[in-house]
DRENSEVO-254642 format. One record per residue: residue in three letters; x, y, z of N, C-alpha, C, O, CB in turn. Coordinates in steps of 0.02 Angstrom, whole numbers, plus 50000, padded with zeros to 5 digits. Glycine has a CB too. Layout:
REM DRENSEVO-254642
AlaXYZXYZXYZXYZXYZ/...
This chain:
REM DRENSEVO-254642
Unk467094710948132466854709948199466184706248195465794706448148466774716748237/Unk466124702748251465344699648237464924701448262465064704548313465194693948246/Unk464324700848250463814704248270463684702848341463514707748375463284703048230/Unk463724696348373463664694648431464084698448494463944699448553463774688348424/Unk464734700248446465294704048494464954711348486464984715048535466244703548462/Unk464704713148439464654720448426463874722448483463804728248504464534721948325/Unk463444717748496462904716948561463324717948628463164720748681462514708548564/Unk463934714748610464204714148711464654722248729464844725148779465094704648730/Unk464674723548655465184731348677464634736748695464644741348736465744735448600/Unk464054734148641463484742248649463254740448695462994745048726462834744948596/Unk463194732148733462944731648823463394734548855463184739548883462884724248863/Unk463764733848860464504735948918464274747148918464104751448959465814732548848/Unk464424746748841464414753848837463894756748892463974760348942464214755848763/Unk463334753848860462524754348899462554755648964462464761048992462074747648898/Unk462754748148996462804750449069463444754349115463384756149174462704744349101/Unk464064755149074464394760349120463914765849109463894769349159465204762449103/Unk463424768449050463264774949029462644774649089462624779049132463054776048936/Unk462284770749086461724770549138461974770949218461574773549256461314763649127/Unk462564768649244462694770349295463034776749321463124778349380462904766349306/Unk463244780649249463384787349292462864791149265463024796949280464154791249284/Unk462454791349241461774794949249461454793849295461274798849327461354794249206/Unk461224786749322461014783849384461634789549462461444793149509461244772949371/Unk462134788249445462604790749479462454799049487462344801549543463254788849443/Unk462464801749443462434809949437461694811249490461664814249544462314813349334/Unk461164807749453460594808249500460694810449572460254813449602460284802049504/Unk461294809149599461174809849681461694812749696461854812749755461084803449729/Unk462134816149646462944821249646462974825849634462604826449585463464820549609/Unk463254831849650463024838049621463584837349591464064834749619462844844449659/Unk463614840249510464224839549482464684844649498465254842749512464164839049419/Unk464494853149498464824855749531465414856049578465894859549562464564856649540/Unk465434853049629465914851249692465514855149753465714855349811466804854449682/Unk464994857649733464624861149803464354857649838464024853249811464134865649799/Unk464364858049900463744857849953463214856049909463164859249857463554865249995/Unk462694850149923462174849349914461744845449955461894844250013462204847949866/Unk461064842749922460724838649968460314835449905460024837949856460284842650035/Unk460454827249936460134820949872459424822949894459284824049953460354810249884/Unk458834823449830458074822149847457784817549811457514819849761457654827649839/Unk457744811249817457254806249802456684803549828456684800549882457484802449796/Unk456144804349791455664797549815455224801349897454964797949941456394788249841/Unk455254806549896454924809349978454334805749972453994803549926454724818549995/Unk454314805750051453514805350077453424811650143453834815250171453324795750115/Unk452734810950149452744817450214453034818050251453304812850270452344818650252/Unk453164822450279453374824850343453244824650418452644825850422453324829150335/Unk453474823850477452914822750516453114826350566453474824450612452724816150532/Unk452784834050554452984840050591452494840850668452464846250697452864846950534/Unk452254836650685452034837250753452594833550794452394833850852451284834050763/Unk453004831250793453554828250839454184834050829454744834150854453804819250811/Unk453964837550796454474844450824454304848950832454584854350822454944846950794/Unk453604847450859453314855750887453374854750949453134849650973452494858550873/Unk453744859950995453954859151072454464858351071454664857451129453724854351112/Unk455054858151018455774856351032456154861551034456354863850981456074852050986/Unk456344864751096456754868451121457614869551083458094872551109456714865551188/Unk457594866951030458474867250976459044870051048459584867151054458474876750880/Unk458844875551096459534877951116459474873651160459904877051188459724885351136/Unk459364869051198459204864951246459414858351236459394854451284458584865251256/Unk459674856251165459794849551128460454850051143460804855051138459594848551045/Unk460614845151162461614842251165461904841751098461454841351056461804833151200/Unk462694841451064462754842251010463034835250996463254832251046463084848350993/Unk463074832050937463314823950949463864824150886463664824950829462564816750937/Unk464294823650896464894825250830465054816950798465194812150833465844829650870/Unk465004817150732465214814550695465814814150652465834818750611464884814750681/Unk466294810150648466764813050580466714807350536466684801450555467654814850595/Unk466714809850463466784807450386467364809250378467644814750370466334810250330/Unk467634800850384468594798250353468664792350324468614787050354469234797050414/Unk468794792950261469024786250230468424783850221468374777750233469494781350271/Unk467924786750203467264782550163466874780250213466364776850201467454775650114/Unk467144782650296466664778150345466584786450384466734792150366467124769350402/Unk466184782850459465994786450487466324783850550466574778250552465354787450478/Unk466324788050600466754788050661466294790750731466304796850734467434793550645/Unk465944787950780465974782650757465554779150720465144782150686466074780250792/Unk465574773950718465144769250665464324768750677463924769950632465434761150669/Unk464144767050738463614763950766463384769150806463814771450843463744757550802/Unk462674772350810462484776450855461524773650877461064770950845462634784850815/Unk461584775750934460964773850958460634779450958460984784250973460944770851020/Unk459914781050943459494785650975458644782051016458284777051014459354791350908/Unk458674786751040457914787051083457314789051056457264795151052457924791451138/Unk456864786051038456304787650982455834795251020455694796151079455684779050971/Unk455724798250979455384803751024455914809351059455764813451103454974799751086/Unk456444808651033456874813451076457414817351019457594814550967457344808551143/Unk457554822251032457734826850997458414826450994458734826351047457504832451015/Unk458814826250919459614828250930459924833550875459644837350836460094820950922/Unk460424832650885460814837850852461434834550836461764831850880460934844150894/Unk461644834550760462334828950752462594835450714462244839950692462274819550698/Unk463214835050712463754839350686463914833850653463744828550679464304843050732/Unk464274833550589464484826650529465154834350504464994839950486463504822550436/Unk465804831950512466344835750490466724831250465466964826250492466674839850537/Unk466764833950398467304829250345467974831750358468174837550355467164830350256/Unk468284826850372469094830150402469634827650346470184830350343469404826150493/Unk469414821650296469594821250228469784828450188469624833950209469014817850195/Unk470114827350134470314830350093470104832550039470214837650006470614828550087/Unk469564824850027469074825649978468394824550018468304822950077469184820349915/Unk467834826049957467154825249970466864820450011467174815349993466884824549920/Unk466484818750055466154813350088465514815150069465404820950052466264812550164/Unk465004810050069464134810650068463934805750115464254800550123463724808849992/Unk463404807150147462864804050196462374801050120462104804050073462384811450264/Unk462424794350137461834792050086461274787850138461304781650143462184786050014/Unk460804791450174460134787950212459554788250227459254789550279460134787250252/Unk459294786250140458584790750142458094785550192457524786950211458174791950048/Unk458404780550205457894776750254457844780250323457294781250350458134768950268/Unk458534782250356458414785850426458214792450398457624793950407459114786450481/Unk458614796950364458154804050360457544804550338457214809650351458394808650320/Unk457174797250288456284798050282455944796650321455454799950337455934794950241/Unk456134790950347455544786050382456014785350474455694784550526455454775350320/Unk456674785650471456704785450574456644790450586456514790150646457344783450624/Unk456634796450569456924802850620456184808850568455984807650511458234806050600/Unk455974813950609455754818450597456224825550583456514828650627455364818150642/Unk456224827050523457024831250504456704836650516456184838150486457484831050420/Unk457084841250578456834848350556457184853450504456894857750472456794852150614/Unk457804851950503458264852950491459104851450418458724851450370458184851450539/Unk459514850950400460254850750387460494856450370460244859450322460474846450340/Unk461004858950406461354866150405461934863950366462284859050380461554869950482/Unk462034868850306462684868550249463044874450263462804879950246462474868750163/Unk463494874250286463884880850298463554885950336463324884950392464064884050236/Unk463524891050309462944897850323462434899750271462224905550265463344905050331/Unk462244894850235461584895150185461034893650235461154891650293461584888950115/Unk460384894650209459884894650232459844885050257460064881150215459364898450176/Unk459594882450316459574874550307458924874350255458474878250240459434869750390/Unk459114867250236458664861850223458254857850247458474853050279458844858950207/Unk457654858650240457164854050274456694851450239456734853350181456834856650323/Unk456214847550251455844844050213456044834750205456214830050241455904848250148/Unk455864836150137456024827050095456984826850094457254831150059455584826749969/Unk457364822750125458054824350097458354813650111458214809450154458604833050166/Unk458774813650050459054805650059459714806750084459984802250116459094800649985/Unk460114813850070460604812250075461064819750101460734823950131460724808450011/Unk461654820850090461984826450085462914826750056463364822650057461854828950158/Unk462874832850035463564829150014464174833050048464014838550071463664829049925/Unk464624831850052464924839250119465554838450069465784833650039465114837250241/Unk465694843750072466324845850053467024846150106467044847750165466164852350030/Unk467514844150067468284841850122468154846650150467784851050128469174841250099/Unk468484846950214468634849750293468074855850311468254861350333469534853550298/Unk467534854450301466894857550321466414852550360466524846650374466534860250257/Unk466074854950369465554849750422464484854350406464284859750385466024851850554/Unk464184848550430463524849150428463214849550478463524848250530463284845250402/Unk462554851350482462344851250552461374847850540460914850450509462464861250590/Unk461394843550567460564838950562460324839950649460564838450704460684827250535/Unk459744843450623459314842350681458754840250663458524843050614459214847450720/Unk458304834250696457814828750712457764825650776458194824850819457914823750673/Unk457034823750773456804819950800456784813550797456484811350748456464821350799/Unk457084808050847457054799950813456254798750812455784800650847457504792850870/Unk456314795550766455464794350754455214785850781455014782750830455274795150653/Unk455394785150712455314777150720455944769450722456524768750703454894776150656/Unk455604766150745456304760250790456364757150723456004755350678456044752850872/Unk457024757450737457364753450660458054751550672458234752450731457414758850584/Unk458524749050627459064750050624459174752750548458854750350502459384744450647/Unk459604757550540459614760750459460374761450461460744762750508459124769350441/Unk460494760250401461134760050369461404766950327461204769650275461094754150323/Unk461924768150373462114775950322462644773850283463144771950314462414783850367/Unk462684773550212463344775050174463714781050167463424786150187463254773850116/Unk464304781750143464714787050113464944785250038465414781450025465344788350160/Unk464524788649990464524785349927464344791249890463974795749908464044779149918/Unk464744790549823464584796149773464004793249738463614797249713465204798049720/Unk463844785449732463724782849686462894779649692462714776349644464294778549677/Unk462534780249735462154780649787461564773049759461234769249793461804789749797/Unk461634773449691461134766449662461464763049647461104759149615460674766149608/Unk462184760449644462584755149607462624749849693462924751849743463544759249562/Unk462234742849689462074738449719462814736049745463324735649712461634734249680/Unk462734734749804463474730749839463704735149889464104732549927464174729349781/Unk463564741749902464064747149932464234744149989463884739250000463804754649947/Unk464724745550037465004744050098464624749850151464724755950144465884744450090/Unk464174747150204463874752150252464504756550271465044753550267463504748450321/Unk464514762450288464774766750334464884768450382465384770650408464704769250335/Unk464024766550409463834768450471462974765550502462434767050476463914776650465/Unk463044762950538462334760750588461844767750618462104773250629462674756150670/Unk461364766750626460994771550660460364768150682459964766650637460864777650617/Unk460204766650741459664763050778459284769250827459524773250867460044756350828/Unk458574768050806458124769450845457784766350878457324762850856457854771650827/Unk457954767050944457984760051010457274763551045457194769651044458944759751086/Unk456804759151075456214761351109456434766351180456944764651212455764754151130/Unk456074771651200456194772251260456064768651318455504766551332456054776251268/Unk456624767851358456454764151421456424767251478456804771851490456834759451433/Unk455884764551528455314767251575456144767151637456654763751637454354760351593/Unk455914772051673456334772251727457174774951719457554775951766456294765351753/Unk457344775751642458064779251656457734784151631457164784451607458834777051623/Unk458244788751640458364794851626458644796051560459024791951534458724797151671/Unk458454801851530458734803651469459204805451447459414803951391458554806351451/Unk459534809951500460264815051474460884811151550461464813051555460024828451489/
């Protein structure tokens, strides 16, 4: 064999090996319920002080086929929601959006079954077939952010899932 060929196998080797370590990073290997944590920054717990939770409308989501249903959702910056995300798949789905759960929305919240929620720093979550999640936040800041459904969460190219825009409030309508 030549040496030049014997460089392109231990590259190849290299990077499938680096991408499921890269990969594992954000998977629980298990098959449980989890939640991806990378890279936090603070929190910004004064936009959910005053938020009434039983008073919030519930906004349902479903995870099928690697997407989200529906696709595109708007929120109102400064205003409080509540999304239900239910995997109606067979297998696993994950929310991969550490841009809307860090920086658009103020998280108070993600409910896994009947475990205690999660709050704080979170990029992601991973739900297990025919169970569902529950996120409550505040939209924070105006953006448009891109949610994937991906095991694989750093391998470059993924296909979006799902839209999520935080649109300014406007003067004179109404909220609900």
């Amino acid at each position: 064999m030549k040496l030049l060929d014997f460089k392109r196998i231990v590259a190849r080797v290299g990077l499938v090996g680096m991408v499921g370590i890269l990969g594992g990073c954000g998977v629980s290997s298990t098959g449980q319920q989890s939640i991806f944590v990378v890279g936090c920054i603070p929190e910004r717990f004064e936009l959910l002080e005053g938020v009434s939770w039983d008073e919030v409308g519930v906004t349902r989501i479903i995870a099928i086929d690697n997407n989200f249903r529906p696709p595109i959702f708007h929120f109102v910056r400064g205003k409080a929601y509540i999304i239900d995300v239910e995997n109606v798949d067979g297998s696993a789905n994950n929310i991969w959006a550490p841009d809307f759960l860090k920086q658009g929305v103020a998280l108070h919240s993600i409910q896994i079954g009947t475990s205690q929620p999660a709050n704080g720093c979170i990029n992601g979550v991973h739900i297990k077939p025919k169970s569902k999640i529950r996120i409550k936040f505040v939209a924070a800041n105006e953006g448009r952010y891109e949610i994937f459904n991906t095991v694989a969460p750093f391998i470059p190219g993924q296909i979006t899932g799902g839209v999520f825009y935080v649109d300014p409030p406007r003067p004179g309508i109404p909220e609900n």
